[in-house]
C-alpha positions in Angstrom: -4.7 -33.1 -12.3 -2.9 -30.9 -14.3 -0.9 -27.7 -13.0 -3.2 -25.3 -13.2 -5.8 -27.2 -11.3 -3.4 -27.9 -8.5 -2.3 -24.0 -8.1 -6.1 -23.1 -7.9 -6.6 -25.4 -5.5 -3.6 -24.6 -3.7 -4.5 -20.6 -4.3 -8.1 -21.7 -2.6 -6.6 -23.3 0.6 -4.3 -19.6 0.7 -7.2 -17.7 0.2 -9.5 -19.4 3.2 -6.7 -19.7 5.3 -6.2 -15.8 4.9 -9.6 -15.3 5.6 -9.7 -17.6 8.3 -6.8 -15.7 10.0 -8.3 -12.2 9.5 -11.9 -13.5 10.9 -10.3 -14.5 14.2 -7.6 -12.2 14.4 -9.4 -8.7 13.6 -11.6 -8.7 16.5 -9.1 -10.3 18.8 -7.1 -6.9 17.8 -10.0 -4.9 18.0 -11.4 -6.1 21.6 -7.8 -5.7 22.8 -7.8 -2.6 21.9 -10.9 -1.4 23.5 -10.1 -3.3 26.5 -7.3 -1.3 26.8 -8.9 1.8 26.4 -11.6 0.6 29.2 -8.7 0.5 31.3 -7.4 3.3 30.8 -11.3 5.4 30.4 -12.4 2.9 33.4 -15.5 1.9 32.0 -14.1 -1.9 31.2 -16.5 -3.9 29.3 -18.3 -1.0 27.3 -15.6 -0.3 24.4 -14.6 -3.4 24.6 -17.8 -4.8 23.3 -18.6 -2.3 20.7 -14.9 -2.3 19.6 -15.2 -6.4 19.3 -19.2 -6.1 17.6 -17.8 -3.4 15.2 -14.4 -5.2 13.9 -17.4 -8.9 13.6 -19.8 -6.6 11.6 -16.9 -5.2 9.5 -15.1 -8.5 8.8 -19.4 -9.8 7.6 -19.7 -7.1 5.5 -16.1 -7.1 3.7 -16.8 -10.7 3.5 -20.5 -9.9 1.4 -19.1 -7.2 -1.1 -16.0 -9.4 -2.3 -18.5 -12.3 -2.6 -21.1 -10.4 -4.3 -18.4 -8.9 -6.8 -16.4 -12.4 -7.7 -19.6 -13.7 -8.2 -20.3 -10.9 -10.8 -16.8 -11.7 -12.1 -17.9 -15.5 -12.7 -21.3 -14.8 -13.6 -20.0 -12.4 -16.2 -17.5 -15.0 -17.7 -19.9 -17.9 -18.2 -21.5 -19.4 -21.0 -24.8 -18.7 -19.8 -24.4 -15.0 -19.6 -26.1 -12.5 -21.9 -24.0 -11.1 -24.5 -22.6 -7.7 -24.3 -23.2 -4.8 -25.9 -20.3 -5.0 -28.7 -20.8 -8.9 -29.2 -24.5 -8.2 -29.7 -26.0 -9.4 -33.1 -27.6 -5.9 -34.9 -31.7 -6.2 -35.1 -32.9 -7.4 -38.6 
């Protein structure tokens, strides 16, 4: 294993751990938050609970759109993608 293989590896245990904190600790944030505000509003579980489902549907949809556009990235790059425009052979 040479270096570079090692800091992408290294750079992929970062990344997951980072995601791993944010997916846990966002709505932990978010539902403290509301329950806070339920205190306060006196309506305890309601904000709570949309605060919480809101911060979970956020985190799933970030977590989508930077999927979908590395994968774009790395579909983009390989060998097997269609040549573009400029590299493009002129018709005969």
């Amino acid at each position: 294993m040479d270096g570079r293989d090692q800091r992408d590896m290294y750079r992929g245990f970062g990344d997951g751990f980072t995601r791993a904190f944010e997916m846990a600790l966002t709505p932990a944030v978010f539902g403290a938050f509301g329950y806070l505000l339920d205190r306060w509003l006196g309506i305890v579980p309601v904000v709570t609970i949309v605060l919480f489902l809101t911060a979970v549907g956020g985190q799933f949809v970030k977590m989508y759109y930077t999927y979908d556009a590395r994968m774009r990235v790395h579909e983009a790059a390989g060998a097997w993608a269609p040549p573009q425009a400029h590299e493009a052979e002129p018709p005969v």
